[in-house]
N, C-alpha and C positions, 0 to 999 in steps of 0.2 A: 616726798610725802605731800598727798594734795592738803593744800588749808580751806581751801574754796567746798564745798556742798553743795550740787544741784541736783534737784528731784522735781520732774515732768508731770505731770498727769494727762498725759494725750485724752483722756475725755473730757476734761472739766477746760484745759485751756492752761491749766495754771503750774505756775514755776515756780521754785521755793529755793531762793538764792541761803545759804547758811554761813557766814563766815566760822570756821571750823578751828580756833585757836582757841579753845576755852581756858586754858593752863597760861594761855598769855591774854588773858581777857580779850580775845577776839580783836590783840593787836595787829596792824597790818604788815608784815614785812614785804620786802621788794617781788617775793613770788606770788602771792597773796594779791598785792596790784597788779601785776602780768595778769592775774586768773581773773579777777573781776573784769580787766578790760578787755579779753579776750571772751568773755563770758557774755557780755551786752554786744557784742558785735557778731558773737554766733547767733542772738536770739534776733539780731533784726531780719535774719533767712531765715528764721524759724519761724513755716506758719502755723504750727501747731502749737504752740507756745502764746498767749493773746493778753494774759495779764500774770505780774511778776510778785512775788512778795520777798522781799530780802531783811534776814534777821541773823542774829548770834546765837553761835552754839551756847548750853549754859544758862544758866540765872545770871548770874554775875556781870554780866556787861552783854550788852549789843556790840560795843565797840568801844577800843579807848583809843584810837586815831593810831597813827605811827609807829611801830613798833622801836622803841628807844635805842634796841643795841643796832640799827639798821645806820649805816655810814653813806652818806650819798654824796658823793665828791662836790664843790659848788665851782663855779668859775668864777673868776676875781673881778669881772664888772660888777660894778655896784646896781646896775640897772637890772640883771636877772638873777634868778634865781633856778636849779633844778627840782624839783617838788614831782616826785613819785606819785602824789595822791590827787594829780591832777586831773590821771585819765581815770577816778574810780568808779566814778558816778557813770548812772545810766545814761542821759543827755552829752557828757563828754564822749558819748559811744556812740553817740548820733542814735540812741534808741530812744520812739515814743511812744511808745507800749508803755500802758501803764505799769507800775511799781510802786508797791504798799511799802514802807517799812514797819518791820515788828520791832519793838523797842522792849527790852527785859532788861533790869541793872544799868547799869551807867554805860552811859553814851557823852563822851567827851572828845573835845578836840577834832581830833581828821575824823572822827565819824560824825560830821555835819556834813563834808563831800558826799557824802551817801545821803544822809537829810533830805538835804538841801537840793538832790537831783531826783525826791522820789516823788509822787505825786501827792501823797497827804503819808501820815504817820500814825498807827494805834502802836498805845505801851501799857503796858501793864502797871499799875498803879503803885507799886514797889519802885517804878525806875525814876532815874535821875540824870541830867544833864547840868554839865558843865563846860568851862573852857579854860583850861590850865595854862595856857601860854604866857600871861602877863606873869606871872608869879614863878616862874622858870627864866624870864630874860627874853622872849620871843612877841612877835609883833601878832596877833589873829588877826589875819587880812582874809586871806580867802573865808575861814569859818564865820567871820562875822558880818562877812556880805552874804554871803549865803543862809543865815541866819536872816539878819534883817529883810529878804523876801518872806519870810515867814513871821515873826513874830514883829510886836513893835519897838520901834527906835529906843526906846528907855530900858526898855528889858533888855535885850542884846545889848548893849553898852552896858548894863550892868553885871551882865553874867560875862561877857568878857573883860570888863577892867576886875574884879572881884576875883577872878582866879579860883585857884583851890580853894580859898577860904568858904567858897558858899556853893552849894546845888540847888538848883533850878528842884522842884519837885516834880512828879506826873501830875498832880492836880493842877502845880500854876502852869505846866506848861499846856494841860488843857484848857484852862482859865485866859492865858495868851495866844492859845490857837496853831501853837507849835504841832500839839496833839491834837486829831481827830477823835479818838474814842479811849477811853480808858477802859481796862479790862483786872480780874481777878488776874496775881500773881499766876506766871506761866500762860497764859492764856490768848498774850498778844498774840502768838504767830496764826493759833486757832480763827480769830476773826480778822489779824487780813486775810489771811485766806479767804473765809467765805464772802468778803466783799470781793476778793478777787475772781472768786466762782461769779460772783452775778456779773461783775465786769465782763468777764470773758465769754460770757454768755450772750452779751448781745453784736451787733452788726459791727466787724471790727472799722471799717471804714471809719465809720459813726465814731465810734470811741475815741480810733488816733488820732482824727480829724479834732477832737476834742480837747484829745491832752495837749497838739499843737496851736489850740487858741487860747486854750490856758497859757500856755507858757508866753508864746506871743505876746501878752497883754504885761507883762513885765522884766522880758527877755533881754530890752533894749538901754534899762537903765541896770543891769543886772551885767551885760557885756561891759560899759561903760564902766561901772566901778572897779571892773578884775583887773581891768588894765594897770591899774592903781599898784594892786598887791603884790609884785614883785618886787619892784623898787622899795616899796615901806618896809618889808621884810629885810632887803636885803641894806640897808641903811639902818632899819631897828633892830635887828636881831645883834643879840650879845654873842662872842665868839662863843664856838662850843665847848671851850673848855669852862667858862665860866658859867653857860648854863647847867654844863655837870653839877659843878660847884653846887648850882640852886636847887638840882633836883638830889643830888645826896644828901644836904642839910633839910630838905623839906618837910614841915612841920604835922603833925599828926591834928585830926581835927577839923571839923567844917560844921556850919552850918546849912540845913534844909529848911528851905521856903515854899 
């Protein structure tokens, strides 16, 4: 059964990626990674295809990262790690076509990989972000470098040492610049879209030429900190039995800011 959603519009230019697991809040399991990265490496031959917008099926979540019942063997160096959600992002696909994300309900955890590789984010003003890893027994390496290109140093360090207990609002994350636009409930995926029609509407050169100097201008300390993340994790992370432990007893209740 496919979890993945794509819909073309050969006139307009524009792709509408959907993660399709709404029953599991548009969590990601191992075939759901295969299709996203398989997904950004068909549209870099696709030239009908010119600007992308990727959203969750659903009110309820954009995304809540990893799919929990998902087993991924690790190997016993302490220096690496195996991490499925490495290849999920569009940039990890070597694609520079731009990509809006539409943000509906919470967006937690592994869906920063997707964030964090898209060129800006509208959400609908019902959503919410967090990062649950510290309060499960898990290290946020990757999610909070990829965060801290976007938002500033205080905030990131606060929403991830803060765990469960607290959500990021959509106002403060437009307020911190995480969000581009805020929209009426339901509404996100409507207006990336139409920023994605005018993107793709003009000289694609011009455009990729664009998103690669974007990203250029903070590519290089961005490389430099990943290197980081496998080791932290795989040195701070609690075995997995014990992180069960923390997500079975997990406590009801959070704050929004």
């Amino acid at each position: 059964m496919a979890t993945l959603r794509t819909e073309t519009d050969k006139e307009t230019g524009v792709a509408v990626v959907t993660l399709d697991r709404p029953a599991k809040h548009n969590a990601i399991d191992l075939a759901t990674a295969a299709e996203l990265a398989a997904t950004w490496r068909r549209f870099r031959f696709d030239d009908t295809v010119r600007a992308i917008v990727v959203t969750g099926a659903g009110d309820q979540a954009f995304c809540t990262g990893i799919d929990r019942s998902v087993e991924v063997p690790q190997p016993s160096s302490p220096y690496t790690i195996d991490d499925p959600l490495l290849t999920i992002g569009p940039k990890a696909g070597d694609l520079f076509k731009p990509v809006i994300a539409a943000v509906n309900g919470m967006a937690c955890g592994g869906a920063f990989y997707l964030l964090g590789e898209a060129e800006f984010v509208v959400a609908a003003d019902d959503a919410t972000f967090f990062d649950p890893h510290t309060t499960y027994g898990m290290v946020s390496a990757y999610e909070s470098v990829f965060m801290a290109q976007r938002m500033p140093f205080g905030e990131v360090a606060r929403m991830a040492l803060m765990g469960t207990a607290e959500r990021v609002s959509a106002q403060r994350a437009y307020e911190t610049g995480l969000v581009s636009e805020l929209t009426a409930p339901g509404r996100a995926r409507d207006a990336a879209v139409a920023c994605a029609r005018t993107i793709a509407s003009y000289p694609t050169e011009a455009v990729q030429g664009t998103v690669r100097a974007v990203w250029a201008a903070k590519e290089a300390a961005r490389a430099q900190a990943l290197t980081h993340a496998p080791h932290l994790i795989a040195l701070g992370n609690l075995p997995p039995e014990r992180q069960a432990d923390l997500f079975g007893a997990r406590r009801a209740g959070f704050r929004v800011r």
